[in-house]
C-alpha positions as CSV (number, residue, x, y, z in Angstrom):
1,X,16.0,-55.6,69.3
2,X,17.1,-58.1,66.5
3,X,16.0,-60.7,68.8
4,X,12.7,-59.2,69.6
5,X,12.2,-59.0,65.6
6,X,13.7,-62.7,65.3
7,X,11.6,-64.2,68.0
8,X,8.3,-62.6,65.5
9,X,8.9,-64.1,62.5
10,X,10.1,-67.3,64.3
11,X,6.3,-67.2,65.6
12,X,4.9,-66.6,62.2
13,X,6.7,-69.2,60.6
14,X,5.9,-71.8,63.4
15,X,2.1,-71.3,63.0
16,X,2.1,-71.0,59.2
17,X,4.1,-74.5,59.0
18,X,1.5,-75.7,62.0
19,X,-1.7,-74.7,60.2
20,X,-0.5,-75.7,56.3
21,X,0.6,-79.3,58.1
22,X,-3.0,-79.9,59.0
23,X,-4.1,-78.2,56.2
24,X,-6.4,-75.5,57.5
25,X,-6.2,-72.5,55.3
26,X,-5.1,-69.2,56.8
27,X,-3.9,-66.2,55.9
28,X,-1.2,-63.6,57.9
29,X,-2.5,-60.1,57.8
30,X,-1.9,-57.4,59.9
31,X,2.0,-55.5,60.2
32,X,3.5,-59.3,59.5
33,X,1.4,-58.7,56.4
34,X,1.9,-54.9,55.4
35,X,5.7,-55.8,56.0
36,X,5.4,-58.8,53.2
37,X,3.7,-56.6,50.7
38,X,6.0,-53.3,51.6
39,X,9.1,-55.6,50.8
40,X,8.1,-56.2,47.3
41,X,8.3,-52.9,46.5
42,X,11.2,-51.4,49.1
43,X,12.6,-53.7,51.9
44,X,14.1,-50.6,53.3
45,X,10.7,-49.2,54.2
46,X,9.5,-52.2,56.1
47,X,8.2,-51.8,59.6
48,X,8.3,-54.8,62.0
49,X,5.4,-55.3,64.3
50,X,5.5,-56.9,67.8
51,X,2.7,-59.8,67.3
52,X,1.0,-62.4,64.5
53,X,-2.3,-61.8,63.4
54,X,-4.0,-64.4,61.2
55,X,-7.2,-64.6,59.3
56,X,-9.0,-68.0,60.0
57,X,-12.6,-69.6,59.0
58,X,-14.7,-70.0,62.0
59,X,-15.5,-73.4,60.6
60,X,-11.7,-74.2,61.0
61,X,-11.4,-73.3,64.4
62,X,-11.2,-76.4,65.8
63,X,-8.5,-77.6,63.6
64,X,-6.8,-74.6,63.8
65,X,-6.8,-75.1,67.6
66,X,-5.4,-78.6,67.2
67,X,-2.8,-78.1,65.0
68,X,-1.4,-74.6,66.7
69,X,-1.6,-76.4,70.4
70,X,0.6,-79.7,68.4
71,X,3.0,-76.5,67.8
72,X,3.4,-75.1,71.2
73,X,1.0,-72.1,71.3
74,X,-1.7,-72.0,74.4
75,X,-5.5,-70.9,73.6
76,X,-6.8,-68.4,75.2
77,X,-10.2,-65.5,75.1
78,X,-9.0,-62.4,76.1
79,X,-10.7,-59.0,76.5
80,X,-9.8,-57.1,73.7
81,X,-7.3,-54.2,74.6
82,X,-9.6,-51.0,74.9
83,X,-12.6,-52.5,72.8
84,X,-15.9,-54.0,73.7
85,X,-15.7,-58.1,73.1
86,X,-12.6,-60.6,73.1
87,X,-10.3,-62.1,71.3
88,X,-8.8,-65.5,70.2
89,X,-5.1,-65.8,70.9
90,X,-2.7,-68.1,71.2
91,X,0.1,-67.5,73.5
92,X,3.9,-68.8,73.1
93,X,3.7,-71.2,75.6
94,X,1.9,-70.8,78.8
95,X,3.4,-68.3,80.6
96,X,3.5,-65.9,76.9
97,X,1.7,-62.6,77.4
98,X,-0.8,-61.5,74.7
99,X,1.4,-59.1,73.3
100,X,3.6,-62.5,72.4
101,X,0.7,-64.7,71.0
102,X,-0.9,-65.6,67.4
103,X,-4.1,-63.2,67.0
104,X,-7.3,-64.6,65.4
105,X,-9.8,-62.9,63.1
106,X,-12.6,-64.8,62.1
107,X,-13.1,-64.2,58.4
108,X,-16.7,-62.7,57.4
109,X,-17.0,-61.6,61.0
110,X,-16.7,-57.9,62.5
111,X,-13.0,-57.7,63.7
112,X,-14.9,-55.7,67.3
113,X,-19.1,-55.6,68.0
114,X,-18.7,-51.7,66.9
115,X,-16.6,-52.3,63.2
116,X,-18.4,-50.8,60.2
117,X,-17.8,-53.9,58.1
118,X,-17.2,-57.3,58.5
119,X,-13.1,-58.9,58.0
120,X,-13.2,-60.2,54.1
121,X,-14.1,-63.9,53.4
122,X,-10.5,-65.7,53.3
123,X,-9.9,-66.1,49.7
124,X,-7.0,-67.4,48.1
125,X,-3.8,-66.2,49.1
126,X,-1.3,-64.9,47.8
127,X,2.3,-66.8,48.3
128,X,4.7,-65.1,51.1
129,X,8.3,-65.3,52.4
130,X,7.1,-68.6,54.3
131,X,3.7,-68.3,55.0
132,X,0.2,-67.6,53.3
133,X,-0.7,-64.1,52.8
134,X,-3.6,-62.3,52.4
135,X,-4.4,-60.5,48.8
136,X,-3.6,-57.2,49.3
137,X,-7.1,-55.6,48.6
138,X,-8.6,-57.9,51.6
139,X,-5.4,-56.0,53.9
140,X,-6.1,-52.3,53.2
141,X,-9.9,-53.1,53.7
142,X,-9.1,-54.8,56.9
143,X,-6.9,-51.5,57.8
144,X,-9.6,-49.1,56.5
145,X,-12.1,-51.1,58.8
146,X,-10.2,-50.8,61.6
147,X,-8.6,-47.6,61.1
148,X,-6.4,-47.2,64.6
149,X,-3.3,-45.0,64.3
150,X,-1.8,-47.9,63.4
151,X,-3.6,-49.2,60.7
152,X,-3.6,-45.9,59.5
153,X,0.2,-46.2,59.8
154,X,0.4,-48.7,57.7
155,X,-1.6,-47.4,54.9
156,X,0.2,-45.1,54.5
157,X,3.4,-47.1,54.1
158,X,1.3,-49.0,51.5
159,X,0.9,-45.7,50.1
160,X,4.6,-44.7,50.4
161,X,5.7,-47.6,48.4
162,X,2.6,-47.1,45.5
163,X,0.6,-50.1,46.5
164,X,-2.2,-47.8,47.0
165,X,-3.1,-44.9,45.2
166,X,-6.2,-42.8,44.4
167,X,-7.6,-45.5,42.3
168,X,-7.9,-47.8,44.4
169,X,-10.9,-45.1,45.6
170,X,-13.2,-46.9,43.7
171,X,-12.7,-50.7,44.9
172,X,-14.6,-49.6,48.5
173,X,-17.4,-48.8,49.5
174,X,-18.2,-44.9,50.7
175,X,-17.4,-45.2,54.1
176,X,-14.6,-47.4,53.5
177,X,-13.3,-44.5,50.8
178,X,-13.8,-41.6,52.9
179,X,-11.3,-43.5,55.2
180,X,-8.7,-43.9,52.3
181,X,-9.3,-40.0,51.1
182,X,-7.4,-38.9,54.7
183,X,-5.1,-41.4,54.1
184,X,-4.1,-40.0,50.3
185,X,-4.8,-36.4,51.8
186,X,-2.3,-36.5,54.6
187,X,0.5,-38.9,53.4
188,X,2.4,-38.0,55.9
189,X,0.0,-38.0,58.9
């Protein structure tokens, strides 16, 4: 298990060092990113999470590419994992499986063709253990736009730890908000 966990952040760290040598901004967001913003508050209550996700600029794709391929990692398209489209991945080497790759959302862009909003510009991020990470408004709207059982896991560990709270109501728009009332109805799923 510890190795599983090791062999993540080893991942994470590899492609944030790849991406900030060439200069190409990024951000991590997804569990990586809920885990960096749940330790702040209670390190105990951190969740680890099986994969990298990273926010990119479509206009920074091909740089991207270049310097994560200089790092090891192996481009790939691959059908998105019961959703309509594909996504941009890159595996650990080439014979990784997805599940052990760096996931790409395109900033400004819907996450899947049937997402009610689009992912948030990238903005500037905030400074992690490491690695850049997204401003924690820009995560819980990306987990509100999504809204799986996991995303809605990790609200409410953002909730658990008072990152989020029923003011933060107010910062989304109505759909987005009815998504965050379950969330601060059922705390506890």
């Amino acid at each position: 298990m510890a190795k599983g966990i090791d062999d993540v952040r080893r991942r994470l760290e590899r492609a944030a060092s790849a991406l900030s040598k060439l200069g190409v901004p990024y951000a991590v967001v997804g569990g990586n990113a809920v885990a960096a913003w749940v330790s702040r508050v209670d390190e105990s209550a951190v969740r680890n999470t099986r994969d990298v996700d990273i926010l990119l600029r479509r206009e920074d794709a091909e740089r991207a590419r270049s310097a994560l391929e200089a790092a090891g990692f192996v481009f790939r398209r691959v059908a998105s994992l019961g959703k309509a489209g594909t996504m941009d991945v890159f595996l650990d080497g080439p014979e990784a499986k997805v599940r052990d790759a760096i996931h790409v959302l395109w900033a400004g862009e819907k996450p899947v063709p049937n997402a009610i909003e689009f992912t948030p510009e990238l903005r500037e991020p905030e400074s992690g253990d490491g690695f850049d990470l997204v401003p924690l408004e820009d995560l819980v709207r990306m987990k509100l736009i999504s809204f799986r059982d996991k995303d809605r896991m990790h609200l409410r560990d953002l909730l658990a730890v008072e990152l989020i709270d029923e003011s933060w109501l107010d910062r989304f728009p109505p759909t987005l908000a009815d998504r965050l009332q379950v969330i601060l109805d059922d705390p506890d799923g």
